[in-house]
C-alpha positions as CSV (number, residue, x, y, z in Angstrom):
1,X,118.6,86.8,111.2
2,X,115.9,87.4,108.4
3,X,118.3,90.1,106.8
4,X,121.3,88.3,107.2
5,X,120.2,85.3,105.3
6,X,118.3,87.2,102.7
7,X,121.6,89.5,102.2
8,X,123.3,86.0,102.4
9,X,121.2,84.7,99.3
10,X,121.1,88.0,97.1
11,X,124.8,88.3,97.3
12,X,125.6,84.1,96.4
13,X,122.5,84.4,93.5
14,X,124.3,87.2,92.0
15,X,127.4,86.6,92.1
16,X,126.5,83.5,90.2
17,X,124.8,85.7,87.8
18,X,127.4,87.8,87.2
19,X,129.8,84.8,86.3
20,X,127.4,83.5,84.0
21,X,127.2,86.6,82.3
22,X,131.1,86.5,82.1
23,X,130.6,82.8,80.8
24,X,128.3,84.4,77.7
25,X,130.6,87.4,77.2
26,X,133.9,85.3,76.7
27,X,131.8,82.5,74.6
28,X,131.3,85.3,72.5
29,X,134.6,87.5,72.6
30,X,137.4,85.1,73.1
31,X,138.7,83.9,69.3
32,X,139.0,80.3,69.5
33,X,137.6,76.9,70.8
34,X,140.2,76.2,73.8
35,X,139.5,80.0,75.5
36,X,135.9,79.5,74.7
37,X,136.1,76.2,76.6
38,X,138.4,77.5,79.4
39,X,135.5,80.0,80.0
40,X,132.8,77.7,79.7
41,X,134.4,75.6,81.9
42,X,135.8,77.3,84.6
43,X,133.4,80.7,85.4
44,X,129.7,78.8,84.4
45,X,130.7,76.3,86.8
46,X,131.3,78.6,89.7
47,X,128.5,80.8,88.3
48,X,125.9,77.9,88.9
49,X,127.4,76.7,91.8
50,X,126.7,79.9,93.6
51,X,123.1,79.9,92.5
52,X,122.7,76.6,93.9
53,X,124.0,77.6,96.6
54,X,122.1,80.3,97.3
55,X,119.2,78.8,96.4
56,X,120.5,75.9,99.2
57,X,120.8,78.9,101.5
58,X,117.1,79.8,100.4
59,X,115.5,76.8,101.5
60,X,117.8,76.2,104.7
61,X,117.8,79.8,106.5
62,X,114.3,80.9,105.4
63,X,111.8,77.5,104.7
64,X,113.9,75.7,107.2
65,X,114.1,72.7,105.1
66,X,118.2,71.3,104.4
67,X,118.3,69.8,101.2
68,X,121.3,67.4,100.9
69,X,120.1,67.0,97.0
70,X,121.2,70.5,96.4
71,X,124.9,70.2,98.1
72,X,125.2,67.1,96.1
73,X,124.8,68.9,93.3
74,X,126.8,71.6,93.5
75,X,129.7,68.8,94.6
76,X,128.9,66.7,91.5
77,X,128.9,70.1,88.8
78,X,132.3,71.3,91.2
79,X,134.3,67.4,90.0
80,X,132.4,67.2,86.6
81,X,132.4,70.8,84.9
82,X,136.1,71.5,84.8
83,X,136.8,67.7,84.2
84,X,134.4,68.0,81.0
85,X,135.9,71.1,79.9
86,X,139.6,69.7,80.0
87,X,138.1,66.8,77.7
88,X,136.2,68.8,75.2
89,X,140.0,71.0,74.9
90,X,142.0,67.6,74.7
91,X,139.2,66.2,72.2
92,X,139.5,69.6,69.9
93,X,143.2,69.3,69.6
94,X,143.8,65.6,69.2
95,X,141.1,66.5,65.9
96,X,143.3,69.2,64.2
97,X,141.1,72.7,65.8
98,X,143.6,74.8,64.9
99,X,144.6,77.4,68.0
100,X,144.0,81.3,67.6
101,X,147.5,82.1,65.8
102,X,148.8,84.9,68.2
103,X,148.7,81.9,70.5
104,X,151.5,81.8,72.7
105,X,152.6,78.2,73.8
106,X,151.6,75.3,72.5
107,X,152.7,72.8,75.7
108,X,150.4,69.6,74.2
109,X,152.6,69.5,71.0
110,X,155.2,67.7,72.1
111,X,153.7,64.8,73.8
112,X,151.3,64.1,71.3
113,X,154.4,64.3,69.1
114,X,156.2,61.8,71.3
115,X,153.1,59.1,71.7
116,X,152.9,59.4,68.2
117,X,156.2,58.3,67.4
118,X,156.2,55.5,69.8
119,X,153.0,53.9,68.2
120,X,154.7,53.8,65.2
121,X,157.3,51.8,66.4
């Protein structure tokens, strides 16, 4: 049961790892502020949600000891991380960040077009 859980752990920590690493590359790479976001968002929160729940994993199957604190966590980054990424994108482009410009769609301007009209009616 010892290996099991210890290959258990390895294999969550590092794939956690790995998609941090991801989350750095595309910070990095990607060319504007909404990819950059949508990476940040999207693979650092499964990247340290696996870590945490590894390290859950850790403490359960080898100390013995079940943390709840660390489940709640991983459910509280799980809601908060992509919710906090969608409002940094909505935040950059209601304040004029301009998009990469071999960006393909544009699907917000419209409706910011539209509730701008109606509030100046």
């Amino acid at each position: 049961m010892t290996v099991i859980a210890n290959i258990l752990i390895i294999a969550t920590i590092s794939f956690g790892t790995i998609f941090i690493l991801v989350t750095a590359i595309g910070l990095i790479r990607l060319p504007d502020a909404y990819s950059r976001a949508h990476a940040a968002s999207k693979s650092a929160t499964l990247g340290v949600m696996s870590i945490l729940l590894g390290v859950f994993f850790h403490f359960w199957l080898n100390e013995g000891n079940f943390n709840s604190r660390i489940l709640l966590g991983i459910i509280f980054l799980f809601v908060t991380g992509p919710v906090g990424g969608h409002m940094m994108g909505r935040a950059a482009y209601l304040s004029g960040v301009k998009m990469w410009d071999k960006s393909v769609r544009d699907d917000l301007a419209e409706v910011v077009k539209k509730k701008r009209e109606q509030q100046q009616q």
